[in-house]
N, C-alpha and C positions, 0 to 999 in steps of 0.2 A: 383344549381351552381356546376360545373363542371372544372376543369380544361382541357385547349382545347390541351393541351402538358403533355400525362401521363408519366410522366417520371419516371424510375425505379431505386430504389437503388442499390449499389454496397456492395456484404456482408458485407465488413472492409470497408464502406463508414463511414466516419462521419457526423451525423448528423446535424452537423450546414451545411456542405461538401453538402448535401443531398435537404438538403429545399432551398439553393443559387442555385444550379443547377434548382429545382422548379420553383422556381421566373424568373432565367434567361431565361427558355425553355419555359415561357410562358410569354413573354415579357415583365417583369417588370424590373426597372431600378435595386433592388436588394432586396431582402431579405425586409428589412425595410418597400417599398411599398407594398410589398406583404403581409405583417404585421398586418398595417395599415388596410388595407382591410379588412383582416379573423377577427379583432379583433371588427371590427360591423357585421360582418357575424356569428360567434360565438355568441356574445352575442343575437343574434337574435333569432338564433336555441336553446341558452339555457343560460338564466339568468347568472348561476354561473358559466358560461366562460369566462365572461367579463373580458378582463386581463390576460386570464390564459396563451397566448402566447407574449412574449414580445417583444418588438419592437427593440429591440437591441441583433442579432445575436447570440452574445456569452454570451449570458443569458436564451439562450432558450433549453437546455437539461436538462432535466428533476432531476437531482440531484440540479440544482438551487432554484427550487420550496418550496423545504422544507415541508413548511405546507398543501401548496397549489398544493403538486407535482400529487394528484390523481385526481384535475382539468387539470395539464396539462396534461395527459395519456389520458383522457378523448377529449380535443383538439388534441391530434395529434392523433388518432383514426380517427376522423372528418378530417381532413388533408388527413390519408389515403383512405377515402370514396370520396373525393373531387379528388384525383391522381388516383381515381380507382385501388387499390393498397391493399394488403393485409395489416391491421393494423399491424399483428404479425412483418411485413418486416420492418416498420419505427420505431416499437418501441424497435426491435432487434437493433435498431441504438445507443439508448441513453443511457447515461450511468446512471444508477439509485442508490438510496443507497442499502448499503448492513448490515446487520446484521452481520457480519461477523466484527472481529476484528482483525487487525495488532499489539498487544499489545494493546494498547491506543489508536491507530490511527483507525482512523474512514476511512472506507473504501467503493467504490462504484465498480458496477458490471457491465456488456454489455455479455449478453449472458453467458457465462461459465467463462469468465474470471473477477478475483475480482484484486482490486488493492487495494493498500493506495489512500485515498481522493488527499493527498501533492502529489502525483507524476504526477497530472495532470496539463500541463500547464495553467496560466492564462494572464501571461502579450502579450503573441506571439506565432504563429503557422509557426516556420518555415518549410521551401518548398523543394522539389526535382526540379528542372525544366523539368529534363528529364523523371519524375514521369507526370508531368503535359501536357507536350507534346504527351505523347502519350497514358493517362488518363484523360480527365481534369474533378478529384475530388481529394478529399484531406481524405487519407485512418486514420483511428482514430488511428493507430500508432504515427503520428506525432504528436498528443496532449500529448505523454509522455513525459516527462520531460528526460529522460534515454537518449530516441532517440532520438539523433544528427546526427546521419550521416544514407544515403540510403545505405540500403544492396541486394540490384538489380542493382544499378549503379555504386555500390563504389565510391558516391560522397559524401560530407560534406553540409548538410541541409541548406540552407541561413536564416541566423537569422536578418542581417541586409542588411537594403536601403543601396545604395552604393550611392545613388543621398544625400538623406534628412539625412540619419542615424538614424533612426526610423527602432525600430522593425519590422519585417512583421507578419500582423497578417491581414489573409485574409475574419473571419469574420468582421474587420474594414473596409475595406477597399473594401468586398464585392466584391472581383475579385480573382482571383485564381494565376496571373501572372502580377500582377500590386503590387504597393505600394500604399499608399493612397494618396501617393502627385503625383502620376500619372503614376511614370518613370515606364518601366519593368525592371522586377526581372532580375538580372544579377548572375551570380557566380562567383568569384576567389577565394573562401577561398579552402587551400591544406587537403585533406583529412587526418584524425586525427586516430592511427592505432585502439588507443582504443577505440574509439566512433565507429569505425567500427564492431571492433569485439562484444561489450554493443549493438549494432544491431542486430547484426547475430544471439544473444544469443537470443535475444528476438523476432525476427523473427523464430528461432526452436521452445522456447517456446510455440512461440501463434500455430505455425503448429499443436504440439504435447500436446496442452491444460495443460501445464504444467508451463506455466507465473510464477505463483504465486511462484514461489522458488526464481526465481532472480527478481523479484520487492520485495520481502521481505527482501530479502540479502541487495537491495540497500536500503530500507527505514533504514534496522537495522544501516548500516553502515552509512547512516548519519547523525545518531541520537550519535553513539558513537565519533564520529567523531566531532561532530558539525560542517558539510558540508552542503552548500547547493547543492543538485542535479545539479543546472541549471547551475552551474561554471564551465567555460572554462576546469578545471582538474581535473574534479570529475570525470568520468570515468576513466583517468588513473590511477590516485590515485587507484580507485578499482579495477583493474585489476591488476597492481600492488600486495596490500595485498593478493587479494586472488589467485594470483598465487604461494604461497608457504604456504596456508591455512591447516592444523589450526595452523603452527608457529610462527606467528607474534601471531596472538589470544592467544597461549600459552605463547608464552615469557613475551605477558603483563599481566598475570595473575600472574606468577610467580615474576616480579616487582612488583606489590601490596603483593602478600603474605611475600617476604622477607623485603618488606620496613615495613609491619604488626607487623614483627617479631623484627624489628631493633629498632623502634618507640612505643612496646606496655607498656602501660599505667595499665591497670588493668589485670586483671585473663581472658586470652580467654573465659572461661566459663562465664563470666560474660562482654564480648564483643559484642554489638551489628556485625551481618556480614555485614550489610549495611554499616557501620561505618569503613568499612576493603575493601569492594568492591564493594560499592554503588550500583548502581541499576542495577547490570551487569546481572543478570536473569530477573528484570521485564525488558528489554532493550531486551534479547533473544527472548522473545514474538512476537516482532515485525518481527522476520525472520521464521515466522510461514507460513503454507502454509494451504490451505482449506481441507486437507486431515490430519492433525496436525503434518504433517513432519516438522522439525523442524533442521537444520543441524548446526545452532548457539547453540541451548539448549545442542544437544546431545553432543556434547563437550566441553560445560561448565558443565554436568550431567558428562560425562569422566573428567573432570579436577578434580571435588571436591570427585569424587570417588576415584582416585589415589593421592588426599589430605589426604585424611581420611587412605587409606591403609598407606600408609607413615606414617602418624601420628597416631599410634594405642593407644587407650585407654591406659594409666597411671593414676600415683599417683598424679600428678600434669598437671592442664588443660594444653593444647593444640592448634593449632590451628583447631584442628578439631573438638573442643568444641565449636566453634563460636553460636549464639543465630541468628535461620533463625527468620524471620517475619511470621504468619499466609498463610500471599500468598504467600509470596516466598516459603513457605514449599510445597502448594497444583501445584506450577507449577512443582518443579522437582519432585512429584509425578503425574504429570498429573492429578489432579482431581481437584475437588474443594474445597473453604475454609469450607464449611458445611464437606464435609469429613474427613477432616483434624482437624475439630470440634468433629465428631467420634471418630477418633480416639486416640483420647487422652483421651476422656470418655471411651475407650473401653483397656483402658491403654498399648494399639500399642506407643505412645509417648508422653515421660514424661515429664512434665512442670516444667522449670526451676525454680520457686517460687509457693509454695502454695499456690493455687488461695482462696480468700475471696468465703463466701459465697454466691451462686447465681451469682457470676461475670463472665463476660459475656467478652468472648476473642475477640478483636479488629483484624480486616485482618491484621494491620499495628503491634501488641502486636511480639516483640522480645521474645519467649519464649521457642523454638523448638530447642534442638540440632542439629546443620548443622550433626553431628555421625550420629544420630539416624533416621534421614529421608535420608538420604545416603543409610543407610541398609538398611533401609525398600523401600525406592525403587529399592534396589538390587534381595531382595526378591521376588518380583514378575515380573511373565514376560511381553515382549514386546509383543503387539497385536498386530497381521496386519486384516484387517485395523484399525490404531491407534485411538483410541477413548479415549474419560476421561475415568479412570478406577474407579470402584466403590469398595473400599475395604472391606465395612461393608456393608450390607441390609439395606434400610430405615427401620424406625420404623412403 
């Protein structure tokens, strides 16, 4: 079996973008029947394929898989021998998981570029028309959540049917310039400055393989925010803050520390920091980049460093006596909690109550003067290229 229309992918093709053109160039009503098909031609050729392509468009890149994602790799491999097509070209397409973590947020990859998993659209894929007119595919930028508007036409993406008012989502709908209730794609919405420029940025980005700095800015900031990406004014919202960055980030820093001051309750030395400013370093995490640049951390690491110079060791605690948590100590050191485990056996840093015997320090144990992991990440220098640093020799 052979496909009678080999047809070729576009590098920034999307892959759902990619197998619809497939089906169409080889006359099939869309996607679904071509599906349909491969999915007793797979099983045919090999037992444990049975399934592994699904029948429903926007379920079929390969980060949907999960357990099953190395049977799909293995079908669309098959797919490319069937397009006469180099495997490496369709599977360059999909976006796969990554090891790689955004703080917490679990993250997937397409060639060199890693995202947050959350920044991929799921409900709709809106469109350029004038993208479509004189491309008809559908490039995998428009599956971010960020990008809203074209930065080749300076137009605003069309999100909704102006006939039915249904999203457009053209793996539903299985046509590129159509809605699903039939009508075509029209445009009036007025171009949005910020969604323009949240383009531009991320069109240089992906140029210059450097993505990963402002999709981690935006996941951080929606996580502090409690925004969601996909709202009408999240972009200007962002563009916004960080156009007078890191002032706002500082001023609200400086509102928990004095409200800290105004409100405390016990002896800072005996203050949990989470308890003072929540999870505002595990939260920096997430504005990480795959090279461990980091431009939220390094000025929350500047903020509590000129905390601590400010507030110089006395006779009576401080706020720069605050009590870090195990992790939160090993991130503004950059290493890990086993190191951070080191070095307190290696008495680099002093535990704020005599540990019992044999007891065993928890990542989340408040125990670590926010002073003394300050210095000591003072003490040593910054690597390029930035890596975990290793303070002690393993055993």
């Amino acid at each position: 079996m052979h496909f009678l229309v080999q047809t070729k992918p576009y590098p920034d093709e999307a892959l759902e973008s990619y197998l619809l053109r497939l089906a169409r160039d080889n006359s099939y009503y869309g996607y679904s029947e071509l599906a349909d098909i491969l999915w007793q031609w797979l099983a045919e050729q090999d037992h444990e394929l049975e399934g592994a392509l699904p029948l429903e468009l926007s379920k079929v890149d390969v980060y949907h898989a999960r357990q099953a994602s190395s049977f799909r790799i293995r079908a669309l491999k098959l797919v490319a021998q069937l397009a006469d097509i180099n495997a490496g070209n369709i599977l360059s397409l999909a976006w796969r998981r990554s090891n790689f973590k955004f703080g917490n947020l679990a993250a997937v990859s397409r060639n060199e570029l890693t995202i947050p998993l959350e920044l991929l659209r799921t409900d709709n894929i809106p469109v350029c028309i004038e993208c479509l007119s004189e491309s008809s595919y559908v490039p995998f930028y428009w599956h971010l959540k960020p990008y809203k508007a074209c930065h080749k036409h300076k137009t605003q993406l069309i999100t909704h049917c102006e006939e039915c008012y249904d999203l457009i989502d053209y793996r539903a709908s299985e046509t590129f310039l159509e809605c699903s209730c039939g009508l075509k794609i029209t445009s009036s919405e007025q171009l949005n400055d910020a969604d323009f420029k949240i383009a531009i940025a991320i069109a240089i980005a992906l140029a210059g393989n450097n993505s990963q700095k402002i999709v981690g800015l935006i996941s951080w900031f929606a996580k502090i925010k409690q925004l969601d990406v996909s709202d009408t004014d999240f972009n200007r919202t962002f563009v916004d803050y960080f156009s007078t960055w890191p002032d706002g980030f500082t001023a609200e820093l400086d509102l928990i520390t004095n409200n800290a001051r105004l409100k405390q309750l016990n002896p800072f030395n005996k203050t949990k920091f989470n308890s003072v400013y929540g999870s505002v370093i595990r939260d920096g995490q997430i504005a990480a980049t795959s090279n461990r640049k980091n431009k939220v951390l390094d000025e929350i690491i500047n903020y509590f460093v000129e905390l601590v110079d400010s507030n110089p060791k006395a006779k009576h605690p401080n706020i720069g006596d605050l009590l870090l948590c195990t992790f939160d100590a090993a991130v503004l050191l950059n290493t890990t909690t086993e190191q951070v485990y080191r070095l307190h056996q290696e008495g680099f840093l002093n535990c704020a109550y005599p540990q019992k015997k044999h007891e065993q320090l928890r990542a989340d144990s408040h125990v670590f003067y926010l002073r003394q992991v300050i210095e000591l990440q003072q003490a040593f220098a910054t690597e390029k290229p930035l890596t975990k640093k290793q303070f002690i020799a393993p055993w």
